[in-house]
ChimeraX commands (.cxc) that place a marker at each C-alpha (Angstrom):
marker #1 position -33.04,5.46,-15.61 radius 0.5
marker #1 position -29.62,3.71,-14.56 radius 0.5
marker #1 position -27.75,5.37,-17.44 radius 0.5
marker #1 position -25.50,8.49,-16.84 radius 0.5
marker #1 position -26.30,11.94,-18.18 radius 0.5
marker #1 position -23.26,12.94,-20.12 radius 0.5
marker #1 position -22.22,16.22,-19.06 radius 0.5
marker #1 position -21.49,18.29,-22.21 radius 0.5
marker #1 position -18.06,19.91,-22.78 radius 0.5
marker #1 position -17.97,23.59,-22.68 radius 0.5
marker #1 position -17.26,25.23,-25.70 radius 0.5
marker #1 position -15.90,28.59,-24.93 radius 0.5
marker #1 position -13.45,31.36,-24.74 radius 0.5
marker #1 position -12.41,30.23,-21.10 radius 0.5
marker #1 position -12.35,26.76,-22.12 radius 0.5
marker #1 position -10.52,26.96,-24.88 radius 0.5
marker #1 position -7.61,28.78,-23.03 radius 0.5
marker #1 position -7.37,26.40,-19.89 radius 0.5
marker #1 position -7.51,23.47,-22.60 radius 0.5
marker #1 position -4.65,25.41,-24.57 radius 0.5
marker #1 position -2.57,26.38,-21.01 radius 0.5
marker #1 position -2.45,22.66,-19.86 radius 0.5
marker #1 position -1.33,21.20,-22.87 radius 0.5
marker #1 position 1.38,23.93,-23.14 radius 0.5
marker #1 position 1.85,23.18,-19.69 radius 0.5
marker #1 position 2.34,18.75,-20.36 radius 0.5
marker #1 position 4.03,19.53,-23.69 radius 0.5
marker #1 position 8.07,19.12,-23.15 radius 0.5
marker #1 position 9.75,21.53,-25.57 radius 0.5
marker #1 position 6.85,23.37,-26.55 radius 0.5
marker #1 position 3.70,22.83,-28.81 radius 0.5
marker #1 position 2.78,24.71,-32.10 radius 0.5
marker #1 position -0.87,25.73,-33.26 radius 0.5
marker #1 position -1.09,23.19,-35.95 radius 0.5
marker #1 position -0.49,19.96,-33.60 radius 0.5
marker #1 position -2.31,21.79,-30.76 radius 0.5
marker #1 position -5.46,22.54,-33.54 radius 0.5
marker #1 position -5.07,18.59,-34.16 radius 0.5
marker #1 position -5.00,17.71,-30.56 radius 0.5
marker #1 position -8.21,19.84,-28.95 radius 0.5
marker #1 position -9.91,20.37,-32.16 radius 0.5
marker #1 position -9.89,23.79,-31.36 radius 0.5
marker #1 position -9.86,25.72,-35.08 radius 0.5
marker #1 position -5.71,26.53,-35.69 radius 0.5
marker #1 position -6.96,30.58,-36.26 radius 0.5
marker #1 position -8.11,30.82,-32.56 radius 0.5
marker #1 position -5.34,28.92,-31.00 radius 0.5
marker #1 position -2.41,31.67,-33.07 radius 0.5
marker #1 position -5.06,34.38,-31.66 radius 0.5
marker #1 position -4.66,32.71,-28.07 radius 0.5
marker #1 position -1.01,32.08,-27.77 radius 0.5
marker #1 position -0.05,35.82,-28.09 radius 0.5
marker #1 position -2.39,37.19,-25.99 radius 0.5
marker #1 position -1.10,34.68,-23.90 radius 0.5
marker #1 position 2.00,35.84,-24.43 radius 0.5
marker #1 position 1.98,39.25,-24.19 radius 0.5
marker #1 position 0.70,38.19,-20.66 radius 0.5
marker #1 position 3.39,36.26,-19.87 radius 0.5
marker #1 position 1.93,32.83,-19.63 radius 0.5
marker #1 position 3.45,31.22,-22.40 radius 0.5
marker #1 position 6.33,31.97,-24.86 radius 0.5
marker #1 position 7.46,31.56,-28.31 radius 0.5
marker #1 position 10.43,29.20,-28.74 radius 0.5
marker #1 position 12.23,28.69,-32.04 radius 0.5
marker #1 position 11.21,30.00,-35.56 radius 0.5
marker #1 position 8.36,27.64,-35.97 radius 0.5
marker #1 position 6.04,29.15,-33.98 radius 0.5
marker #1 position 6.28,27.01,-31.16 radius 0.5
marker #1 position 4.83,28.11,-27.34 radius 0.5
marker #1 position 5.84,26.79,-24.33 radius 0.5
marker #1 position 5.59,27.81,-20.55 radius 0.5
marker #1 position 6.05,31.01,-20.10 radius 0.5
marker #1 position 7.52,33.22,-16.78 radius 0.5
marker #1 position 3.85,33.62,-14.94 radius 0.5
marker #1 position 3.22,30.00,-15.42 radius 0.5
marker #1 position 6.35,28.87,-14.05 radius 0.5
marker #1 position 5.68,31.83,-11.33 radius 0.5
marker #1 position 1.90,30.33,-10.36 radius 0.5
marker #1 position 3.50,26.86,-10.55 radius 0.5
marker #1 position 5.97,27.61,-8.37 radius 0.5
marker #1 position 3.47,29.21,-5.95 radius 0.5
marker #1 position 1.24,26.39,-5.31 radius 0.5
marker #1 position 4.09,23.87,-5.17 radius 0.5
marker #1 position 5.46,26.01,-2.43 radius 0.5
marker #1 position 2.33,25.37,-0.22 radius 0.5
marker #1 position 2.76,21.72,-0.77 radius 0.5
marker #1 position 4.28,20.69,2.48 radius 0.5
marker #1 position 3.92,16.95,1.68 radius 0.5
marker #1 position 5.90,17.28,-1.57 radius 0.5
marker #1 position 8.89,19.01,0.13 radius 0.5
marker #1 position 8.77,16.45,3.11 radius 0.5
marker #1 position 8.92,13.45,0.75 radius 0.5
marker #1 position 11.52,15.15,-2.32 radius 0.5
marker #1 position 14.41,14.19,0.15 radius 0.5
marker #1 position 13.02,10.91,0.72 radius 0.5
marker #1 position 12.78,10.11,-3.42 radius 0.5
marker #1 position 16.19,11.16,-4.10 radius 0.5
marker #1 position 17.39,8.97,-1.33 radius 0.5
marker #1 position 15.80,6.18,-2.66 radius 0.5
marker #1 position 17.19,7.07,-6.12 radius 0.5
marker #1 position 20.78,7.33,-5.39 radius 0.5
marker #1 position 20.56,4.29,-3.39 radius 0.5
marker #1 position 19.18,1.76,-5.54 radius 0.5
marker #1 position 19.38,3.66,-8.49 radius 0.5
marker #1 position 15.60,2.90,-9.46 radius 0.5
marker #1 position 12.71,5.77,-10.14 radius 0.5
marker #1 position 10.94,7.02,-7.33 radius 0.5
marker #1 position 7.63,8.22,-7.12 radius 0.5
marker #1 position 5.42,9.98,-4.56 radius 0.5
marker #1 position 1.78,8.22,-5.04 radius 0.5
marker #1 position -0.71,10.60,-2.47 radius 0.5
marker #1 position -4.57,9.19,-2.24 radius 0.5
marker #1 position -7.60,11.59,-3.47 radius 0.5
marker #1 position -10.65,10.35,-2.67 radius 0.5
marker #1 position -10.61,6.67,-4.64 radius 0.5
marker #1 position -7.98,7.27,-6.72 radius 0.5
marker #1 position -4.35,7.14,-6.15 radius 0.5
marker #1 position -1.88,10.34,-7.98 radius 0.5
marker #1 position 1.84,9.97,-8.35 radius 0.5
marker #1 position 2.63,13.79,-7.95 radius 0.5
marker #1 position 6.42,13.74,-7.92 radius 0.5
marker #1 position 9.31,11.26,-9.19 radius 0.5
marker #1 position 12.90,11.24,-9.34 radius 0.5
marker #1 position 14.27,9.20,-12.24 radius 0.5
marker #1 position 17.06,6.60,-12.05 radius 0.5
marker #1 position 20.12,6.78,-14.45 radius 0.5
marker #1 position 19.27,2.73,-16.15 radius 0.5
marker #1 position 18.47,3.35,-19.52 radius 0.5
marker #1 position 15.18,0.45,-19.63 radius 0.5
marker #1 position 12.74,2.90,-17.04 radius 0.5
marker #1 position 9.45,2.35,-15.91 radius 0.5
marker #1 position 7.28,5.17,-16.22 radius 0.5
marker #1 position 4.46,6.37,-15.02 radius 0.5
marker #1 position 1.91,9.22,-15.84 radius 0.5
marker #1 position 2.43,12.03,-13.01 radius 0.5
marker #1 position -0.53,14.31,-11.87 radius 0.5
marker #1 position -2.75,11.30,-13.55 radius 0.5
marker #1 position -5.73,9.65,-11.16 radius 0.5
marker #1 position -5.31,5.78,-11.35 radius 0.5
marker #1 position -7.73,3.23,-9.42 radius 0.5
marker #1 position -6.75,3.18,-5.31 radius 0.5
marker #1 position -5.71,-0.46,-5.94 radius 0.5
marker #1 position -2.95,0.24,-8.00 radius 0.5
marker #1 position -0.05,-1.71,-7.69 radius 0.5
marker #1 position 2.01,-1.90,-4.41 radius 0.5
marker #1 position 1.78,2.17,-4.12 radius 0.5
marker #1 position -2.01,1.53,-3.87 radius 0.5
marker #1 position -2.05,-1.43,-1.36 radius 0.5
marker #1 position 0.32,1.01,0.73 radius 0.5
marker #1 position -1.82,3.40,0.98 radius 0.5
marker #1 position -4.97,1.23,1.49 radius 0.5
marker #1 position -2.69,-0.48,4.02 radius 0.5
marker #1 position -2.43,2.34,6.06 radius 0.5
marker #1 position -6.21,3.48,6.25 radius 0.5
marker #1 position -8.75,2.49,8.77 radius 0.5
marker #1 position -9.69,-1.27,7.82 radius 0.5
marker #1 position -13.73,-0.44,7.55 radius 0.5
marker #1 position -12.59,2.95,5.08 radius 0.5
marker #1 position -10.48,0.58,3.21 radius 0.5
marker #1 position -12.94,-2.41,2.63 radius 0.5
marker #1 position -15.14,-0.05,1.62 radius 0.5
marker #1 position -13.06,1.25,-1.04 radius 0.5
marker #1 position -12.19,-2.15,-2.52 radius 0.5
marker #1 position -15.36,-3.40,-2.20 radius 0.5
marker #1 position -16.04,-0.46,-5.18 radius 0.5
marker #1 position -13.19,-0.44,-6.89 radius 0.5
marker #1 position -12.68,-4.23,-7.18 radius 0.5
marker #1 position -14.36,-5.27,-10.21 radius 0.5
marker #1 position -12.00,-2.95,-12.88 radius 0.5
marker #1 position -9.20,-2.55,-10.88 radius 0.5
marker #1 position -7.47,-5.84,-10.28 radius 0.5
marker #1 position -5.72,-8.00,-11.87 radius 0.5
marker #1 position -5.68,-11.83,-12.59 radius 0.5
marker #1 position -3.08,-12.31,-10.04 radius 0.5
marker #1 position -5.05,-10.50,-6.87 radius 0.5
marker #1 position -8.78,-11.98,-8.90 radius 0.5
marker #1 position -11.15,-11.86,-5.79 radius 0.5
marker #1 position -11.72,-9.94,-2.30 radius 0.5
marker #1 position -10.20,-12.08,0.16 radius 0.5
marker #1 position -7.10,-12.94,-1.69 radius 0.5
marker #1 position -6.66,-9.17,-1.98 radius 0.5
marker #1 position -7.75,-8.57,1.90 radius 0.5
marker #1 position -5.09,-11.06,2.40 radius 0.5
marker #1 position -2.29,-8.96,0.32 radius 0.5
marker #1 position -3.43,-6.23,2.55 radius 0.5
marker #1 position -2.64,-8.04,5.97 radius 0.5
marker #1 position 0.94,-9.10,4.71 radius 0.5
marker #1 position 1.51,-5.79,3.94 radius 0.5
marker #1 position 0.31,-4.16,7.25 radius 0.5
marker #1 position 2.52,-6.95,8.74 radius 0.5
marker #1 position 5.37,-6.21,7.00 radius 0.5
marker #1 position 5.23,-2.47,6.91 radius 0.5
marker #1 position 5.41,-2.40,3.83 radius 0.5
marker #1 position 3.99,-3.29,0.08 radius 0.5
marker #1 position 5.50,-5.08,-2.57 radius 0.5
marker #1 position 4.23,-6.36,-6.29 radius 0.5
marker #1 position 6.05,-8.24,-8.83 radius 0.5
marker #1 position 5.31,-8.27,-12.28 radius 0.5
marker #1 position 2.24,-6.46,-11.56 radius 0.5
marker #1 position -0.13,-3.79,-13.79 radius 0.5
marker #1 position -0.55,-0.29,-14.14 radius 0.5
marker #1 position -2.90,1.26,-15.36 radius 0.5
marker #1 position -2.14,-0.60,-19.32 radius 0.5
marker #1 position 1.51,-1.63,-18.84 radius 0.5
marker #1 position 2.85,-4.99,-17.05 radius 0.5
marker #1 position 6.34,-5.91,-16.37 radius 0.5
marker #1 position 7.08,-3.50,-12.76 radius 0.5
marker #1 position 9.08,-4.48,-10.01 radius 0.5
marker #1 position 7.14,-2.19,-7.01 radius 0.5
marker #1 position 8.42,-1.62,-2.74 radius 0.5
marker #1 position 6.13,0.87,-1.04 radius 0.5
marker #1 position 6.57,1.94,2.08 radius 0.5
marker #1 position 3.55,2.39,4.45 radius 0.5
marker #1 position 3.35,6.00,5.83 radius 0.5
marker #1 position 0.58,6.86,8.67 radius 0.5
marker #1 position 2.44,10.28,9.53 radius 0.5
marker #1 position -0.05,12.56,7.07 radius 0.5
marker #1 position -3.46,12.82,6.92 radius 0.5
marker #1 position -3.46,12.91,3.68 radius 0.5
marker #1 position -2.33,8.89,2.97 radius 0.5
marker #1 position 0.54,8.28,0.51 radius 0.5
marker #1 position 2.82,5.83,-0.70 radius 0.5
marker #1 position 6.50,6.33,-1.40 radius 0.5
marker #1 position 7.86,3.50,-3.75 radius 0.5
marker #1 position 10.43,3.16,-5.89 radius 0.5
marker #1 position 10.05,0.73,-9.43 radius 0.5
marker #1 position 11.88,-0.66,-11.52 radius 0.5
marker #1 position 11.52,-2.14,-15.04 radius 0.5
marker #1 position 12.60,-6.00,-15.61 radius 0.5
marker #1 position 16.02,-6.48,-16.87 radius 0.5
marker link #1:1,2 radius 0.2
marker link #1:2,3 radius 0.2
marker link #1:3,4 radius 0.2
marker link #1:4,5 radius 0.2
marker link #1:5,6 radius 0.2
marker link #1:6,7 radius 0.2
marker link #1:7,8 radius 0.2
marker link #1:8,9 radius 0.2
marker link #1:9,10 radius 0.2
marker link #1:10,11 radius 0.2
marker link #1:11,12 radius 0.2
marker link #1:12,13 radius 0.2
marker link #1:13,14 radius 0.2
marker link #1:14,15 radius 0.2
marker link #1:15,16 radius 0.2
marker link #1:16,17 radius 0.2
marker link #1:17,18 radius 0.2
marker link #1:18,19 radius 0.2
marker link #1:19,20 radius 0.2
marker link #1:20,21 radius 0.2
marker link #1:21,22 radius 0.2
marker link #1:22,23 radius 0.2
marker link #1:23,24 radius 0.2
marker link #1:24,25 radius 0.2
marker link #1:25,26 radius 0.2
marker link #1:26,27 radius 0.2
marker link #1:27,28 radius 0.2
marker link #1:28,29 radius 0.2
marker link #1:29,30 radius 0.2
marker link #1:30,31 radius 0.2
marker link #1:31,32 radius 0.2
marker link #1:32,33 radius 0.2
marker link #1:33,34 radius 0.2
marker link #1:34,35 radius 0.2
marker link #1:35,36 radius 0.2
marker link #1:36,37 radius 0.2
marker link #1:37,38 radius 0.2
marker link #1:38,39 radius 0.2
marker link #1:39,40 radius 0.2
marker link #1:40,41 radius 0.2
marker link #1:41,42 radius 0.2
marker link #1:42,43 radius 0.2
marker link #1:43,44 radius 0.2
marker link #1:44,45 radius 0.2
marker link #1:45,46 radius 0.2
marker link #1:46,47 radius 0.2
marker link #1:47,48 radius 0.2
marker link #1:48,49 radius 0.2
marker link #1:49,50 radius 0.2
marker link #1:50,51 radius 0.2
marker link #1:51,52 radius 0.2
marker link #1:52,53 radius 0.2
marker link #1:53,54 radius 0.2
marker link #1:54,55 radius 0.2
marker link #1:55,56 radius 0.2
marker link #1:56,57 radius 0.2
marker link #1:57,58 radius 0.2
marker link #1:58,59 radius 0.2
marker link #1:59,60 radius 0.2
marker link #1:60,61 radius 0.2
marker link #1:61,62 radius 0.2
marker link #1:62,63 radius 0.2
marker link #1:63,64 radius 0.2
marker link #1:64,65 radius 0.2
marker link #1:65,66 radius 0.2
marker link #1:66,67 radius 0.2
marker link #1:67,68 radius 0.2
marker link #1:68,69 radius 0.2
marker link #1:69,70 radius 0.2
marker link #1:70,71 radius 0.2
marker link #1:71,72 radius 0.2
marker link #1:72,73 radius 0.2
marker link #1:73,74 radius 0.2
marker link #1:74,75 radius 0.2
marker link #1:75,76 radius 0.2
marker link #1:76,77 radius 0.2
marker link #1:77,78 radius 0.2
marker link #1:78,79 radius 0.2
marker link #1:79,80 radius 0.2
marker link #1:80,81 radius 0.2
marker link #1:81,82 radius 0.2
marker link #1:82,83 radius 0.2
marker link #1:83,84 radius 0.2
marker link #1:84,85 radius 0.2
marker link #1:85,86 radius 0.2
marker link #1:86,87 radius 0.2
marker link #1:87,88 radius 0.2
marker link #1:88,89 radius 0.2
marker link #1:89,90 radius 0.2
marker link #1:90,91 radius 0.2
marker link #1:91,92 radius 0.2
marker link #1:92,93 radius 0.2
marker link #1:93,94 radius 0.2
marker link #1:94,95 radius 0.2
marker link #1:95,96 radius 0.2
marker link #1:96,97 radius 0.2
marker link #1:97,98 radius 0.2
marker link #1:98,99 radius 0.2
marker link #1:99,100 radius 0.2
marker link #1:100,101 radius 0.2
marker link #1:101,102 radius 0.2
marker link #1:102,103 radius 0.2
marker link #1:103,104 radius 0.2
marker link #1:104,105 radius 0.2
marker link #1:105,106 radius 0.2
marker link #1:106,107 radius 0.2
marker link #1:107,108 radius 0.2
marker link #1:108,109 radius 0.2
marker link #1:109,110 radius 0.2
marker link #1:110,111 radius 0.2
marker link #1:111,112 radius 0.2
marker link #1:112,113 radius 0.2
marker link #1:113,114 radius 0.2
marker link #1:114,115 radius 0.2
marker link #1:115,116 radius 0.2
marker link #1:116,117 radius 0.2
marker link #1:117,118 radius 0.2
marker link #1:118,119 radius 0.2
marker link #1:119,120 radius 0.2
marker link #1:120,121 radius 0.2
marker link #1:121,122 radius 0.2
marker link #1:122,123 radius 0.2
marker link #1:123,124 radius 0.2
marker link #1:124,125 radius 0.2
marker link #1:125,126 radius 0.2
marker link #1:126,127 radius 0.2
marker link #1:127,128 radius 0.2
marker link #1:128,129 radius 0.2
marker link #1:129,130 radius 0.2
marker link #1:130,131 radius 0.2
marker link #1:131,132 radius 0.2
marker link #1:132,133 radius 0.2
marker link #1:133,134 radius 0.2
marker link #1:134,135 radius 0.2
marker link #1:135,136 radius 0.2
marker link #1:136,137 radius 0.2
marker link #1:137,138 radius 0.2
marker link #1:138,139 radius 0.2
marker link #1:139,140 radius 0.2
marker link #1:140,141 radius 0.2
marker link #1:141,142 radius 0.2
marker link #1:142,143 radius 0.2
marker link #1:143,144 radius 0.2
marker link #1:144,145 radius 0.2
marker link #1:145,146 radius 0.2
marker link #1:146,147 radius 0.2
marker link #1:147,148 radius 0.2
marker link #1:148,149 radius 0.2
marker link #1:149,150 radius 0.2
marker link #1:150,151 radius 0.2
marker link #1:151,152 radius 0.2
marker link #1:152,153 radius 0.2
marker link #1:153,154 radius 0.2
marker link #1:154,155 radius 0.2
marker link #1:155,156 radius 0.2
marker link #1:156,157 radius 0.2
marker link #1:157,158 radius 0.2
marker link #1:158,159 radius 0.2
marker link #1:159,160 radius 0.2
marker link #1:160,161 radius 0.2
marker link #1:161,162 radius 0.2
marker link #1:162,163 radius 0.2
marker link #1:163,164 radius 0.2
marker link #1:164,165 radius 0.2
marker link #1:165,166 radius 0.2
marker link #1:166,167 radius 0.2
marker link #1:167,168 radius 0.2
marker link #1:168,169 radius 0.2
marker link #1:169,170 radius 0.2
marker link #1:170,171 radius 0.2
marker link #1:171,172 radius 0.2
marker link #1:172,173 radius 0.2
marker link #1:173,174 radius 0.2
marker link #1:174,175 radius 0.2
marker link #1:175,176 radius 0.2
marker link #1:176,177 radius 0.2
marker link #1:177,178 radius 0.2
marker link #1:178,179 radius 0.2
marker link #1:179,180 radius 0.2
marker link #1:180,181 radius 0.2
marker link #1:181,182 radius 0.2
marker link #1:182,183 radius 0.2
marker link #1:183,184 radius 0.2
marker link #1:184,185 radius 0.2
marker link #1:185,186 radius 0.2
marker link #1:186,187 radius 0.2
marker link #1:187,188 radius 0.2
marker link #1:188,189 radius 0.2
marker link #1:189,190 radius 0.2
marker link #1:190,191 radius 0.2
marker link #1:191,192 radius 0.2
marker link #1:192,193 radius 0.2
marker link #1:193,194 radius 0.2
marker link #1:194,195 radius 0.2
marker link #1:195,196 radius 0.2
marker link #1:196,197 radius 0.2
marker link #1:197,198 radius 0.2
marker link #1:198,199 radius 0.2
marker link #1:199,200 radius 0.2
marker link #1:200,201 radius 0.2
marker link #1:201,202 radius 0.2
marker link #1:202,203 radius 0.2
marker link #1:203,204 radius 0.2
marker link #1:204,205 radius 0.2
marker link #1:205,206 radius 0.2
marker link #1:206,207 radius 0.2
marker link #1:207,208 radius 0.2
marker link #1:208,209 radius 0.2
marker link #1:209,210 radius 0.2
marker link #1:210,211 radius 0.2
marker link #1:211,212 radius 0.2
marker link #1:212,213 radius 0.2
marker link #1:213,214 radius 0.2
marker link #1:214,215 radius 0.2
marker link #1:215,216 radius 0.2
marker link #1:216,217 radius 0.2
marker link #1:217,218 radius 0.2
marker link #1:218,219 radius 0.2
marker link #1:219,220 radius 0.2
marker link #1:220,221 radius 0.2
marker link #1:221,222 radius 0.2
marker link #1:222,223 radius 0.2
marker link #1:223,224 radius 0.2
marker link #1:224,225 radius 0.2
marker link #1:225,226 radius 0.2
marker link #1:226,227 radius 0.2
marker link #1:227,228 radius 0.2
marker link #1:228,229 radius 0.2
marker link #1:229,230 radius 0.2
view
């Protein structure tokens, strides 16, 4: 009764092309049907077949004489499209590469959606040891000082109520139980601002982390810049 009901994957023509368009879409310099065959366990035959209807369309393109696709013109054009519309992302680009060429650390943009926190934008720093961090990839609200930001900045009663959920797998040792985290969250409304020290994301450890607190958008999100220990 308390177990879930897995969902099963689609297995079809539509599916197979979204699957194929966001991994061309991730891939830097391109992908090839062989490693994207290995990848999605789609069969290699239907994912040639794909990638030039695909890009007689436009969407992706053939790079190279190894048969390797990458974005192609109408991606980049929808891409474009939808980034346009994001008001939030243009408001806090000038803001990153402040940061950046300030302190010469990476910046990120972390925005909340719904318990999870996204980092949908970074600028990187010139230091050759980085700390990086998946972009467009949900990780638990409480995620390191970008997360305590943004919970920082919520209505107390909405924010309890999302730690009270995501507590038991997202903190760490150093932040083990409610009230010591409740207790983060008070410096940090004090201060303005959120900061972790050799804290975890998601798998790594080892981040230096300021976030900012920002109430001006509805749409809560944490502006923070990190560094990796040196």
């Amino acid at each position: 009764m308390g177990s879930e009901v897995e969902r099963p994957v689609p297995n079809n023509g539509t599916h197979r092309i979204t699957t194929l368009l966001a991994l061309i879409g991730r891939t830097e310099g391109g992908i090839g049907p062989r490693e994207a065959s290995r990848i999605t366990g789609i069969d290699r035959s239907a994912i040639s077949r794909i990638f030039n209807q695909l890009e007689l369309l436009g969407w992706v393109q053939e790079v190279g004489e190894r048969g390797t696709y990458t974005v192609g013109p109408e991606m980049f054009s929808v891409a474009a499209a939808v980034r346009e519309r994001d008001s939030l992302g243009r408001a806090a680009r000038p803001l990153l590469e402040m940061l950046t060429d300030r302190f010469d650390e990476t910046s990120y943009l972390a925005v909340r959606h719904a318990d999870h926190l996204i980092f949908e934008d970074r600028v990187d720093c010139t230091q050759r040891l980085r700390y990086v961090v998946e972009i467009n990839e949900p990780f638990p609200i409480m995620t390191g000082a970008a997360g305590r930001a943004i919970l920082s900045a919520l209505p107390r009663d909405e924010a309890t109520q999302l730690i009270a959920s995501a507590l038991p797998s997202a903190v760490s040792s150093t932040t083990a139980d409610f009230e010591e985290y409740q207790s983060e969250l008070n410096r940090d409304r004090s201060l303005g601002y959120a900061y972790s020290r050799g804290g975890k994301m998601g798998s790594r450890r080892g981040s230096d982390c300021l976030a900012r607190l920002q109430r001006s958008w509805q749409l809560h999100r944490g502006t923070s810049y990190k560094c990796a220990n040196r």
